[in-house]
C-alpha positions as CSV (number, residue, x, y, z in Angstrom):
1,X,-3.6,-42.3,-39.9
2,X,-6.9,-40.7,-38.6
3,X,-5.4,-41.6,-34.9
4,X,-2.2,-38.7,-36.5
5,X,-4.9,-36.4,-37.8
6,X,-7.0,-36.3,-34.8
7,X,-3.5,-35.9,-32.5
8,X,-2.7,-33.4,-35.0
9,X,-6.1,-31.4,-34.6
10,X,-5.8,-31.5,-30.9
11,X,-2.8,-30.2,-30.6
12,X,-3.6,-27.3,-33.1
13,X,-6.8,-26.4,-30.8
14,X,-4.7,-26.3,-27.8
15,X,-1.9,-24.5,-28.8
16,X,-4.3,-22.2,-30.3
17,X,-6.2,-22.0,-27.0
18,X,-2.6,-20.9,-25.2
19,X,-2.3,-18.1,-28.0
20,X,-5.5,-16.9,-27.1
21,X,-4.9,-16.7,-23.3
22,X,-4.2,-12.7,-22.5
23,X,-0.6,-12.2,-21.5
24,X,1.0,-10.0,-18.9
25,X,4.1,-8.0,-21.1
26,X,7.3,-9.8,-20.3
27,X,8.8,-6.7,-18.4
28,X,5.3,-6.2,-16.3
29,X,6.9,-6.8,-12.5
30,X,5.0,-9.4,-10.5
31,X,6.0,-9.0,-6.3
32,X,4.2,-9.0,-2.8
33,X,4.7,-6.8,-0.5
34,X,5.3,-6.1,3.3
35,X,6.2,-3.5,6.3
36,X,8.5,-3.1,8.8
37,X,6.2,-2.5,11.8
38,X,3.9,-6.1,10.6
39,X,6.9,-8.5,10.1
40,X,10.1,-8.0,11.2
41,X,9.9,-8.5,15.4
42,X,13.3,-7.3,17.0
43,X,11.2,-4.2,18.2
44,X,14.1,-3.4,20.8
45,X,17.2,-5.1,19.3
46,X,20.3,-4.0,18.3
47,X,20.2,0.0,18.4
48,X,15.9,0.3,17.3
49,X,14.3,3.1,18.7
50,X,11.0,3.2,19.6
51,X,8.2,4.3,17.2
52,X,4.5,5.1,17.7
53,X,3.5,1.5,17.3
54,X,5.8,0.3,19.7
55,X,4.5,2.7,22.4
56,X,1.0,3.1,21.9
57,X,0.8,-1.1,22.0
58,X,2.8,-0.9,24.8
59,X,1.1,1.8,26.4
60,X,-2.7,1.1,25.6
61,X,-3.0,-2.9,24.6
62,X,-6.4,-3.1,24.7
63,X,-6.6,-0.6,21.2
64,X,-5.6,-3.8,19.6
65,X,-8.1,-6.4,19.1
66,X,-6.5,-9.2,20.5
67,X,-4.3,-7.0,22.4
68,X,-1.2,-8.3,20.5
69,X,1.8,-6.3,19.1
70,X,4.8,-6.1,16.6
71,X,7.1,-7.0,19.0
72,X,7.9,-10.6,17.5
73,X,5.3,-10.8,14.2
74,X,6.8,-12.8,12.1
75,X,10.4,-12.1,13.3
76,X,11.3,-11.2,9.3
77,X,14.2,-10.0,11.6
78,X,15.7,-13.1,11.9
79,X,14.0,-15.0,9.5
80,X,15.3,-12.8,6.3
81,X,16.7,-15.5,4.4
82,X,13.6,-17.3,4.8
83,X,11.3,-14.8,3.4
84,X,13.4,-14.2,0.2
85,X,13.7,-18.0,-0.4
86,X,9.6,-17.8,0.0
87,X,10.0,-15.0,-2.8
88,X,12.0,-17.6,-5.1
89,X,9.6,-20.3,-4.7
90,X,6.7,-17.9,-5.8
91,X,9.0,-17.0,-8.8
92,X,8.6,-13.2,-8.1
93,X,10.4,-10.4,-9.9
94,X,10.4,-7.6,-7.5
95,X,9.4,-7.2,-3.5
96,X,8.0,-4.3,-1.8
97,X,9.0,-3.9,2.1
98,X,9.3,-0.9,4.7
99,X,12.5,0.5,6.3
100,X,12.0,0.9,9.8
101,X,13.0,4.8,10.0
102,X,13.3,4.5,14.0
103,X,15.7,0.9,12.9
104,X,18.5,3.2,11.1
105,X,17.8,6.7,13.2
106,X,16.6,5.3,16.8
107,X,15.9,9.0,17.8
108,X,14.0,10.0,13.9
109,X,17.0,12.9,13.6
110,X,19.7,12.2,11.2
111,X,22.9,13.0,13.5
112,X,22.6,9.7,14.6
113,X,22.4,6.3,12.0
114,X,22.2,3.1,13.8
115,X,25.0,0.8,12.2
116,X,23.1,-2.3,12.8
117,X,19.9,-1.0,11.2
118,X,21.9,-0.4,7.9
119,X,23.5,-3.8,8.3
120,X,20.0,-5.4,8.7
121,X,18.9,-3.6,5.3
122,X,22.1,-4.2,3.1
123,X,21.9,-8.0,4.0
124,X,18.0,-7.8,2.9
125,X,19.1,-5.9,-0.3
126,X,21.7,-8.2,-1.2
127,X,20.0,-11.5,0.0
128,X,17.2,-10.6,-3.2
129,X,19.6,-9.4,-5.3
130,X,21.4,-12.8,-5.4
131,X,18.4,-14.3,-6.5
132,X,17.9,-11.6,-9.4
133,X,14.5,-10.2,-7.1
134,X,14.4,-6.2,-7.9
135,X,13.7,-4.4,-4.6
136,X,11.4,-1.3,-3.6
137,X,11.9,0.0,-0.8
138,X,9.0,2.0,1.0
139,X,10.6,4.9,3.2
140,X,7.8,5.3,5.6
141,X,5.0,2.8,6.2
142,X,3.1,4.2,9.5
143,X,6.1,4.2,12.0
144,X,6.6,7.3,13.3
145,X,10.0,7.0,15.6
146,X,8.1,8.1,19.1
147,X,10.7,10.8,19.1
148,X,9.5,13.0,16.7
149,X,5.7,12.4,17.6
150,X,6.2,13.7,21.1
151,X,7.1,16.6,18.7
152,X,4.0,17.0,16.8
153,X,4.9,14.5,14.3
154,X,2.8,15.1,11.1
155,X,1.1,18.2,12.6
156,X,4.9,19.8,13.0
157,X,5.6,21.6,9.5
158,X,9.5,20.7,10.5
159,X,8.8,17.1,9.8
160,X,9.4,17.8,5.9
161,X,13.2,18.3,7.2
162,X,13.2,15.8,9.6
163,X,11.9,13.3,6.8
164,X,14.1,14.7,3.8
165,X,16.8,13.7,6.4
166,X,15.9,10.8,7.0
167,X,15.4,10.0,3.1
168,X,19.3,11.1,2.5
169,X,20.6,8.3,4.7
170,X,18.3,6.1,3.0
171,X,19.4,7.0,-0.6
172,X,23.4,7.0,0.6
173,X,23.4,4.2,2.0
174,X,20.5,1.7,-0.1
175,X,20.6,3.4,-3.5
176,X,23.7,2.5,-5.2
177,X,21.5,-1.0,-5.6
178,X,17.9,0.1,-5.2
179,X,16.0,2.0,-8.0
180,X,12.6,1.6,-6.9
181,X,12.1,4.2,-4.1
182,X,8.5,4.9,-2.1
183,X,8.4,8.1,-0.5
184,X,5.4,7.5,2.2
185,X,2.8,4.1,1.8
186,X,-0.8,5.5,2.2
187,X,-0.8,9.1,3.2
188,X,-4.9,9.3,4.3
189,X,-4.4,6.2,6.6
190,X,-1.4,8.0,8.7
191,X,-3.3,11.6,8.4
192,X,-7.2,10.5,8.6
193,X,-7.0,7.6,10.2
194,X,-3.6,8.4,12.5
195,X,-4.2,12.2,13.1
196,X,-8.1,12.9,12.7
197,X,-9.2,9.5,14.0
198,X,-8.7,6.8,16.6
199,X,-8.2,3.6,14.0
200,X,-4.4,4.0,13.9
201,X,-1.7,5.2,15.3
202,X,-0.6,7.8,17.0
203,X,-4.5,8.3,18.2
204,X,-4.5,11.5,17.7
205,X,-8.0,12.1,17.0
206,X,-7.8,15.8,16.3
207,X,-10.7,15.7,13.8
208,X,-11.1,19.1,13.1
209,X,-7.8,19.9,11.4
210,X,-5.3,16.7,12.4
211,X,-6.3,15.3,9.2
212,X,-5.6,18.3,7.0
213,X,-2.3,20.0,8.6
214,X,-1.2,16.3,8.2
215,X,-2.3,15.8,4.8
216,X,-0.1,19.6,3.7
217,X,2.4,18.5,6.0
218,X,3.3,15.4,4.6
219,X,3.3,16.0,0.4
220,X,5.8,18.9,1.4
221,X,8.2,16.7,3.0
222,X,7.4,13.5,-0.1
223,X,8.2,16.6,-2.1
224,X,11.1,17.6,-0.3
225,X,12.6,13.9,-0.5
226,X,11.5,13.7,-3.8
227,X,14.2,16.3,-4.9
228,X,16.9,15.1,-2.5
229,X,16.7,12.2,-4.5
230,X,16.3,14.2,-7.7
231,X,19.0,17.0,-7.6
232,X,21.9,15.0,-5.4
233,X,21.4,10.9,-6.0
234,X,19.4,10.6,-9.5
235,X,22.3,11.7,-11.4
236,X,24.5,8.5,-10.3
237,X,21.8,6.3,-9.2
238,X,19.5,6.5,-12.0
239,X,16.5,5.1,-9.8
240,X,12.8,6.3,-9.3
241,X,11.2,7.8,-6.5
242,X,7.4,8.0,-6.2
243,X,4.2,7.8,-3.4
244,X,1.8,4.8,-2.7
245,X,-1.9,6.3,-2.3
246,X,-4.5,4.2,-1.3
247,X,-7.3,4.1,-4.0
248,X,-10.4,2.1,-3.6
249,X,-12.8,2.4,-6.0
250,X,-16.2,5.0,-5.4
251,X,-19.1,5.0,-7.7
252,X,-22.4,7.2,-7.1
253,X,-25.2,5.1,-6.0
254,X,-28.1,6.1,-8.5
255,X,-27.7,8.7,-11.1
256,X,-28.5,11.3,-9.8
257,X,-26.7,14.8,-10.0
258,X,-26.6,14.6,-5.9
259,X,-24.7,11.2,-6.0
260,X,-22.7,11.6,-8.5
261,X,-21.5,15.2,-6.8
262,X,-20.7,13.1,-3.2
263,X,-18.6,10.5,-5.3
264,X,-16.7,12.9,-6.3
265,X,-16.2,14.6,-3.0
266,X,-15.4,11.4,-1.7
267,X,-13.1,10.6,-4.1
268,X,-11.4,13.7,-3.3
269,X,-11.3,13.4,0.1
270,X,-10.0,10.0,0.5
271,X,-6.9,10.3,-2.4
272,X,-6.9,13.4,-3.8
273,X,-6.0,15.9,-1.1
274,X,-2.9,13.8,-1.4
275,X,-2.6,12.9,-5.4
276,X,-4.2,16.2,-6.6
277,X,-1.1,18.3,-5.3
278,X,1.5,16.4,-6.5
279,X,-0.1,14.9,-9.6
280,X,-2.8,17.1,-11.2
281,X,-2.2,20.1,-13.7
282,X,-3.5,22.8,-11.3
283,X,-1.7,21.6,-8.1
284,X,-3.2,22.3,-4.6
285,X,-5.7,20.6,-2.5
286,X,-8.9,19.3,-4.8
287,X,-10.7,22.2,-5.6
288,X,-14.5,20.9,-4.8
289,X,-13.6,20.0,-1.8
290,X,-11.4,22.8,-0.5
291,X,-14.1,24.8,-1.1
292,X,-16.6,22.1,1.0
293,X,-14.4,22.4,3.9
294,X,-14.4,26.8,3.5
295,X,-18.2,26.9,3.6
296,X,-18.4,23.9,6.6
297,X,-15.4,26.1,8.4
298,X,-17.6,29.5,8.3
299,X,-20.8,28.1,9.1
300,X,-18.6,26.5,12.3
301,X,-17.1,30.2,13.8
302,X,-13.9,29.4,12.3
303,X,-12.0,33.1,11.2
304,X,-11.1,30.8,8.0
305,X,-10.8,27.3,6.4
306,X,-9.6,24.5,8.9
307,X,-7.7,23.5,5.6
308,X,-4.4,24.9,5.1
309,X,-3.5,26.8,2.0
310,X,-0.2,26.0,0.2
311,X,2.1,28.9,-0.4
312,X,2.5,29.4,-4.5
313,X,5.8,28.0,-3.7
314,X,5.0,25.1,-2.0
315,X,2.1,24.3,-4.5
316,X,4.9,24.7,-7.0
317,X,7.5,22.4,-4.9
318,X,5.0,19.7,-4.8
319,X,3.6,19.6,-8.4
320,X,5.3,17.5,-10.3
321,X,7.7,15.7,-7.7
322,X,6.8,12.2,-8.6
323,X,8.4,9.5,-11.2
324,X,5.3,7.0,-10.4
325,X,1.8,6.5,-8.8
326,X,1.9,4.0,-6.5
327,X,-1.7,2.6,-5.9
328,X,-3.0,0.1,-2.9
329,X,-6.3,-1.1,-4.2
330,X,-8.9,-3.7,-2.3
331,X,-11.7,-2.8,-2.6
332,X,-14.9,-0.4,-3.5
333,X,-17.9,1.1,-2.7
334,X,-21.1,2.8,-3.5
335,X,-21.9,6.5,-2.7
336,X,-25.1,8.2,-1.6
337,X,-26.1,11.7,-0.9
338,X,-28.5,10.7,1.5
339,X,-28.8,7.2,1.8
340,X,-26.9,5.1,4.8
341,X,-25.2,8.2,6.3
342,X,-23.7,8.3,9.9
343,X,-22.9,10.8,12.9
344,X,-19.5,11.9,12.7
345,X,-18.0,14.3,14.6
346,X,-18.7,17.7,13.9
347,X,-15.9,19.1,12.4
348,X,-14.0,16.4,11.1
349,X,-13.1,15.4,7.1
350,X,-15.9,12.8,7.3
351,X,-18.7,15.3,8.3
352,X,-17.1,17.2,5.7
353,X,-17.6,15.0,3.1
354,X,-21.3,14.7,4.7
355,X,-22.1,11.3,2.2
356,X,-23.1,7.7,2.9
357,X,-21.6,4.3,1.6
358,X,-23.1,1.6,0.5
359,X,-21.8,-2.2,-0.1
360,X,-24.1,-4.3,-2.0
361,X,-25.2,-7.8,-0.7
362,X,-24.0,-10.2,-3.3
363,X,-20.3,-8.4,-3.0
364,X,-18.1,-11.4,-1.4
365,X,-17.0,-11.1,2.0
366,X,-13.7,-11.1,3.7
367,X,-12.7,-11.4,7.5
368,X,-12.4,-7.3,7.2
369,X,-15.1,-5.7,7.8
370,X,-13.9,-2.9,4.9
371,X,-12.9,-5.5,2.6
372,X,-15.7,-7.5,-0.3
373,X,-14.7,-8.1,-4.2
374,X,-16.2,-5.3,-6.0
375,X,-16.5,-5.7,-9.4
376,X,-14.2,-4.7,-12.0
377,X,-12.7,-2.1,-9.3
378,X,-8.9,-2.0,-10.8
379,X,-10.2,-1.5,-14.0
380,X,-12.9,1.4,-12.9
381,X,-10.6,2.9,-10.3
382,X,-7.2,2.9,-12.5
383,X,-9.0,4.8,-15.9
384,X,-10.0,7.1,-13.6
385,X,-6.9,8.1,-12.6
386,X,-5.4,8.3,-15.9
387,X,-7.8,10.2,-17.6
388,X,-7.2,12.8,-14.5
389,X,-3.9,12.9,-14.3
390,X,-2.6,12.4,-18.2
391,X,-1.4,8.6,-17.6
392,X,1.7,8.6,-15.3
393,X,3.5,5.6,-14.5
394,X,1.5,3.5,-12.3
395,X,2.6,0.1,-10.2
396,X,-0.2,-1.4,-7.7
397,X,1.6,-1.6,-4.9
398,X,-0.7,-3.3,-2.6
399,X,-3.7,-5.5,-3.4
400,X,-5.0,-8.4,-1.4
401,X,-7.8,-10.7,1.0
402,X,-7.8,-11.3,4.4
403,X,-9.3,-14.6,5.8
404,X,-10.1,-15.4,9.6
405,X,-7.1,-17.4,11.0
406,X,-9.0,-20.7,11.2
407,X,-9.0,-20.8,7.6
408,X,-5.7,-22.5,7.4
409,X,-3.7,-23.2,4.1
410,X,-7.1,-24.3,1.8
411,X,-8.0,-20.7,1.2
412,X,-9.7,-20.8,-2.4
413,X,-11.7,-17.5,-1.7
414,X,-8.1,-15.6,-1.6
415,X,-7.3,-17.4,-4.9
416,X,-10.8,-16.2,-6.4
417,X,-9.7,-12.2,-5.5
418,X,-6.2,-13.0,-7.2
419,X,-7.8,-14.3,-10.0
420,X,-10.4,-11.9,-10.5
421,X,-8.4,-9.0,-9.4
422,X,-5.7,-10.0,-12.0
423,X,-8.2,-10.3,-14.7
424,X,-8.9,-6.4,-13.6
425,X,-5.3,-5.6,-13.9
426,X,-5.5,-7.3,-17.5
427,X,-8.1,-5.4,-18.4
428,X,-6.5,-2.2,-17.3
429,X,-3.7,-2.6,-19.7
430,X,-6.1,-3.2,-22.4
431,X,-7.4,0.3,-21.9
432,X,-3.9,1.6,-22.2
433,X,-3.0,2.4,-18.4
434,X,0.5,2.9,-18.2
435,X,0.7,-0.2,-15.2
436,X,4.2,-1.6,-15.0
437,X,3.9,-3.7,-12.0
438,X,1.5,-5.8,-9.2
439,X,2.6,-6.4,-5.7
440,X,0.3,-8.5,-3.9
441,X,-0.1,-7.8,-0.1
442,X,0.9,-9.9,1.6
443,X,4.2,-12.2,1.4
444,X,3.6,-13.5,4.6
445,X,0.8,-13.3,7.7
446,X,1.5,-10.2,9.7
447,X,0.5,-8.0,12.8
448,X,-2.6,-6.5,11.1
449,X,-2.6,-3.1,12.9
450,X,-6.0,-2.7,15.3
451,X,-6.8,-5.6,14.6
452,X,-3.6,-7.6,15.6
453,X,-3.5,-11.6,14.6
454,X,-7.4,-12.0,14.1
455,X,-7.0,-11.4,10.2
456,X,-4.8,-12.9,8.0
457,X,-3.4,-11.7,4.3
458,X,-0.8,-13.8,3.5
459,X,0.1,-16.1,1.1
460,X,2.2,-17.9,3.4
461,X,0.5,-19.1,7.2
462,X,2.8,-17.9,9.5
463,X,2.5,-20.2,13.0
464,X,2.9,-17.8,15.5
465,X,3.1,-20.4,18.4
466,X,6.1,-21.6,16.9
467,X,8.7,-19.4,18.3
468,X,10.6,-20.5,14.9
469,X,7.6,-18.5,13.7
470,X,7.3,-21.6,10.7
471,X,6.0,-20.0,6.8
472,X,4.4,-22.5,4.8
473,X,2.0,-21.9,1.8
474,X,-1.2,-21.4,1.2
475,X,-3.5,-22.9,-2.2
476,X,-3.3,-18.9,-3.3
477,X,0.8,-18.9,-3.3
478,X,0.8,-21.7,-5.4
479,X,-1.8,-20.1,-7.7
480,X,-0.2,-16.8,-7.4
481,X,3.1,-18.4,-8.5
482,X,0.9,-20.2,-11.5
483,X,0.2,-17.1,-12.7
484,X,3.5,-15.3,-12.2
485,X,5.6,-17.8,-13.8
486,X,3.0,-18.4,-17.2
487,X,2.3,-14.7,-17.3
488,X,-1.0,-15.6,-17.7
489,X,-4.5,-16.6,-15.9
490,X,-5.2,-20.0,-15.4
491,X,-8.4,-20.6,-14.0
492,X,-9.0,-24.3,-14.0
493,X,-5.5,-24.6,-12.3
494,X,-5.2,-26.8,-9.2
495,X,-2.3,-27.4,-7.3
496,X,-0.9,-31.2,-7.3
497,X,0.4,-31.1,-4.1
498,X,1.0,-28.1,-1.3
499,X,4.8,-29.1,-1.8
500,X,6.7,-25.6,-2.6
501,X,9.6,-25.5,-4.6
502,X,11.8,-23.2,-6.3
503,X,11.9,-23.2,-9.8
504,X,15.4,-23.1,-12.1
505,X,16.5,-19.5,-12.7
506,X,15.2,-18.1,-8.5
């Protein structure tokens, strides 16, 4: 009898234990996510057009760090099926990838739609369907067809046609079974980094106003697609259509007025000249900042701000013209007003901003030089957001780690970020963030952009000597899966085995 009682008691204390555990809502969507450019190879095949990626690694290898390029990756062009039976066995409910604009319009104009491009995509869209995976598509992830860059690309104010173009074919032909639509992924790392730098393509490196005719130039034509969607395919389709921002996490360095005014500045440079237009009461371009760049412009000779004003109709076409805030979030930083600053070039948005960054010692390291595990940084960066733009819908739409390619499949410090990350997210939705969703980047190892094969993010090894280009998983897929499938954080889980399989129901 005391044997029962004591069984009895035990069980109580566990099951009380699993009550206790904080759950993710049933309807909260758990993915990964990819791009076109990273995974799918085929750069030539069946109709593609070139795009800025293709020519600049083609053109000027040694910008890469290994001096690699997409041209295979992980050959997700052939390998489809595989990656969405690698989504089943991780249990997801949704998947985030890139169409290939230069794939379904090789020239980046609309009078001609490559039939094999749309092919490729509807057997993608149907091959996760079958499985029940809900699919968002992201319309532009950083590949520019070459076409339309020998045009100007971002610094031409005729790309917001060009692009709402380009979104109609996608909308047509994708969303009768899509309702998850991205507009552009990251919008400072194709205009700052692309445009007013040298750290992505194209190279433009026009720092004194690449960054900021971009930045007006491409909410326009997100706006412009925006109501394409809105006024000719919402009305059948009943999807969504939104932007992915990239939005680490800044917080002043001491407390001092000074340090908490260049956080702020920063914050403004780095997400909001792209979120404050389309998400904020006042619409336009961040106000402090604007007015930052006005003073820097005068004291330079210019006859008026490098930054470009929006018309009242623009600011008005753009205010509003979003059903959900997509946020890519890795990482933070600390902000000084005088500490740890660097020469930039003079002008450019980072002289500009005219602060210094700081990342504190005991902050865990990745193989990217940008990316350590800064505390509570979902929570910190996500509250911010909502108490500044009244709580729209949010989905993280990229968060991840990247480990050195000798790491292999035992990768426990990716599992720590999940896990700590996740706890974040958990928190976030304690403080009543309207967050419907976590993509984790990445599915699969990828062509990591400058830096080529020398960093790895996925979940799954790719073997890039295999010409099969072989996925198998990593200890963080089976602990991602844990967590996906029991809604919940386990962190004294081990895997029994690194044996992968797909559960009843994917």
């Amino acid at each position: 009898m005391k044997l029962i009682l004591l069984s009895l008691v035990l069980a109580v204390c566990q099951a009380s234990t699993v009550r206790q555990q904080r759950k993710f809502p049933d309807d909260f969507l758990f993915g990964t996510a990819t791009a076109s450019y990273q995974i799918e190879g085929a750069w030539n095949e069946d109709g593609k057009g070139e795009n800025i990626w293709d020519y600049m690694t083609h053109n000027n290898p040694t910008v890469i760090k290994d001096v690699s390029n997409g041209d295979i990756a992980a050959d997700s062009y052939h390998n489809y099926k595989r990656d969405v039976e690698i989504m089943r066995e991780l249990s997801l409910d949704a998947y985030r990838f890139s169409l290939s604009w230069s794939r379904i319009l090789p020239t980046g104009m609309a009078n001609e739609v490559n039939p094999a491009g749309i092919e490729f995509y509807n057997n993608y869209i149907n091959e996760m369907l079958k499985y029940n995976i809900t699919p968002m598509i992201t319309l532009y992830h950083w590949d520019l067809p070459q076409k339309l860059q020998e045009l100007g690309g971002f610094a031409n104010p005729y790309i917001s046609d060009w692009y709402a173009d380009y979104a109609r074919v996608v909308f047509e032909n994708f969303g009768d079974r899509v309702k998850h639509f991205i507009t552009f992924n990251e919008p400072r790392e194709i205009c700052f980094q692309g445009y007013g730098s040298t750290t992505k393509a194209p190279i433009l490196n026009s720092t004194a106003v690449g960054t900021y005719l971009c930045a007006k130039h491409l909410v326009i034509a997100h706006a412009k697609a925006y109501y394409v969607y809105d006024n000719e395919f919402r009305p059948t389709q009943g999807g969504q259509c939104g932007i992915t921002i990239s939005v680490n996490w800044f917080a002043p360095y001491t407390d001092s007025d000074e340090d908490h005014f260049a956080t702020e500045i920063k914050r403004q440079s780095e997400w909001g000249l792209y979120a404050h237009p389309i998400f904020s009461s006042e619409g336009g371009f961040p106000k402090e900042f604007s007015q930052r760049i006005a003073e820097k412009s005068a004291q330079q000779g210019y006859a008026k701000s490098r930054l470009p004003e929006f018309t009242a109709e623009e600011k008005a076409l753009v205010q509003g013209s979003s059903d959900f805030f997509g946020v890519n979030h890795y990482t933070g930083y600390l902000i000084s007003a005088t500490q740890n600053k660097v020469e930039n070039p003079v002008p450019s948005m980072p002289d500009d901003v005219d602060a210094g960054t700081i990342v504190p010692e005991e902050w865990p390291k990745s193989a990217s030089t940008w990316l350590t595990l800064a505390p509570n940084s979902i929570l910190n960066a996500l509250t911010d957001l909502k108490e500044r733009y009244n709580n729209p819908i949010f989905y993280i739409t990229e968060n991840g780690w990247s480990t050195p390619p000798e790491t292999g499949l035992d990768d426990d410090m990716r599992g720590t970020y999940y896990r700590t990350a996740l706890e974040s997210v958990l928190d976030t939705l304690d403080a009543g963030v309207n967050l419907k969703g976590y993509m984790a980047w990445s599915l699969i190892d990828n062509f990591e952009w400058m830096q080529g094969y020398a960093e790895r993010f996925g979940l799954y090894s790719v073997d890039f000597e295999d010409p099969a280009r072989t996925r198998t998983p990593r200890k963080s897929a089976f602990i991602y899966k844990h967590i996906v499938s029991n809604r919940f954080i386990d962190h004294t889980y081990e895997p029994e085995s690194m044996t992968m399989t797909i559960d009843e129901g994917h």
